[in-house]
C-alpha positions as CSV (number, residue, x, y, z in Angstrom):
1,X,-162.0,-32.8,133.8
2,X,-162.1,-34.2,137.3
3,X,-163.1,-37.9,138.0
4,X,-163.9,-39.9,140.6
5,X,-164.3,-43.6,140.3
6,X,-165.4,-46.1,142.9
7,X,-164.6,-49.8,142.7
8,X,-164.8,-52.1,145.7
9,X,-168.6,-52.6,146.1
10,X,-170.3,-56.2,146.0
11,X,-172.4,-58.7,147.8
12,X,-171.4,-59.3,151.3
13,X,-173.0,-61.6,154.3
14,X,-173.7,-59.8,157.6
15,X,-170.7,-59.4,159.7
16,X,-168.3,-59.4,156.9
17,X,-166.2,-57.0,155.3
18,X,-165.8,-55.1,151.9
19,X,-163.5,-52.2,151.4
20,X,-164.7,-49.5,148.7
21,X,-161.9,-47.3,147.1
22,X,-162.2,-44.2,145.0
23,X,-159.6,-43.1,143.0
24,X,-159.3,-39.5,141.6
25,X,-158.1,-38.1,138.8
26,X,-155.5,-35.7,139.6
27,X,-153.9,-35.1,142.9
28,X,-156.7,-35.7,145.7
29,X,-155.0,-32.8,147.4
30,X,-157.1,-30.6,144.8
31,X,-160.3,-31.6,147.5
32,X,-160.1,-30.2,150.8
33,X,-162.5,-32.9,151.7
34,X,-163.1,-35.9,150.5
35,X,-166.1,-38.2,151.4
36,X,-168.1,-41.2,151.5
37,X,-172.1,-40.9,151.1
38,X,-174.8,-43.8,150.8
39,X,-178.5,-43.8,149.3
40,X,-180.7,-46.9,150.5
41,X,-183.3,-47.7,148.3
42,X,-186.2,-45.0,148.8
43,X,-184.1,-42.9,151.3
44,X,-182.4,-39.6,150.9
45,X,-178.5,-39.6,150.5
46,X,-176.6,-39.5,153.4
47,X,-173.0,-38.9,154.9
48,X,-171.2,-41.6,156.0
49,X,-167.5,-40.2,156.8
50,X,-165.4,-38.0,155.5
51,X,-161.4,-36.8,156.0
52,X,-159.7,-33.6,155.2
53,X,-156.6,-33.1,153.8
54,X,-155.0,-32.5,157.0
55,X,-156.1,-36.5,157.8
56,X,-158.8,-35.6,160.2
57,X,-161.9,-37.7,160.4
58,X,-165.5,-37.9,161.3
59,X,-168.1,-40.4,161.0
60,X,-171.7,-40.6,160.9
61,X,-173.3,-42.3,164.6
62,X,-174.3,-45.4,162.6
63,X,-170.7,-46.2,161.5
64,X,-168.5,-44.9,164.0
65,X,-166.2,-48.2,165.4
66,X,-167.2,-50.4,162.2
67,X,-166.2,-48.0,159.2
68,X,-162.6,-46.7,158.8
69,X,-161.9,-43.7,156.0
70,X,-158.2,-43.2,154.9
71,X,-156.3,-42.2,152.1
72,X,-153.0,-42.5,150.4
73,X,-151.9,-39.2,149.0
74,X,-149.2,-41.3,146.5
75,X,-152.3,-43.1,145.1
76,X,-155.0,-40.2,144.9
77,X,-156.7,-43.1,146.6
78,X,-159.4,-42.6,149.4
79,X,-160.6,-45.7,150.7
80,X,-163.2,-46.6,153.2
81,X,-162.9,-50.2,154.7
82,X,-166.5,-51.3,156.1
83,X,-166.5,-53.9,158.8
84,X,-169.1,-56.2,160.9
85,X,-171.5,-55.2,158.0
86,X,-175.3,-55.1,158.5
87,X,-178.3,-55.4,156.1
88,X,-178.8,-51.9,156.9
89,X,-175.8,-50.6,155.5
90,X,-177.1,-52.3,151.7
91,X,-177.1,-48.3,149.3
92,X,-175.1,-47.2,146.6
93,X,-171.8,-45.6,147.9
94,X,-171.0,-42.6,146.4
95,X,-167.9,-40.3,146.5
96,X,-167.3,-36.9,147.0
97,X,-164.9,-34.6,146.8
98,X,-164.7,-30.7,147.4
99,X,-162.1,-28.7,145.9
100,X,-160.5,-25.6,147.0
101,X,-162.8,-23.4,145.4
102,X,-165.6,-25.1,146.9
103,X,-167.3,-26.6,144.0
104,X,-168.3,-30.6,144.8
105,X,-167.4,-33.8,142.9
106,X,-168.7,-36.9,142.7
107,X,-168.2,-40.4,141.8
108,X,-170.8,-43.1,139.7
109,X,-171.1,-44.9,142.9
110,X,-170.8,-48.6,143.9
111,X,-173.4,-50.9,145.3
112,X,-173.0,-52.2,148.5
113,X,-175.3,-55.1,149.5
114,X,-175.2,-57.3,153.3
115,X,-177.5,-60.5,152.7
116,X,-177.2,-64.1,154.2
């Protein structure tokens, strides 16, 4: 059975920092892609980043310079360090992982909230 677990999530002011890992069971080679997704309350789910095996990245427009995705192949670990927060980045983080035959995985999720 494959599993993905967050950890990482909390309370956070604005401008601050939290970093959210996600820790699969298995090799994380067994995902192509691996991924970090948020849902705000009342708002659909949506991508945040997400790396391929090969290391590449991409980002959505509304993290790109703040968020960093990475991932350490020894751990099974991908991680996703969140800078200069906002209130608007307060969701649920989920993540997601899709294997090699295409099928996608996904974590409980961890809540992320920016308040003062």
């Amino acid at each position: 059975q494959v599993q993905l677990v967050e950890s990482g999530g909390g309370l956070v002011q604005p401008g601050g920092s939290l970093r959210l890992s996600c820790a699969a069971s298995g090799s994380i080679f067994q995902f192509y892609l691996m991924g970090w997704y948020r849902q705000a309350p009342g708002k659909q789910r949506e991508r945040v980043a997400h790396i391929t095996s090969g290391g590449v990245t991409n980002y959505a427009d509304s993290v790109k310079g703040r968020f960093t995705i990475s991932r350490d192949n020894a751990k099974n670990t991908v991680y996703l360090q969140m800078d200069s927060l906002k209130p608007e980045d307060t969701a649920v983080y989920y993540c997601k992982g899709v294997s090699l035959l295409n099928r996608d995985y996904w974590g409980q999720g961890t809540q992320v909230t920016v308040s003062s």
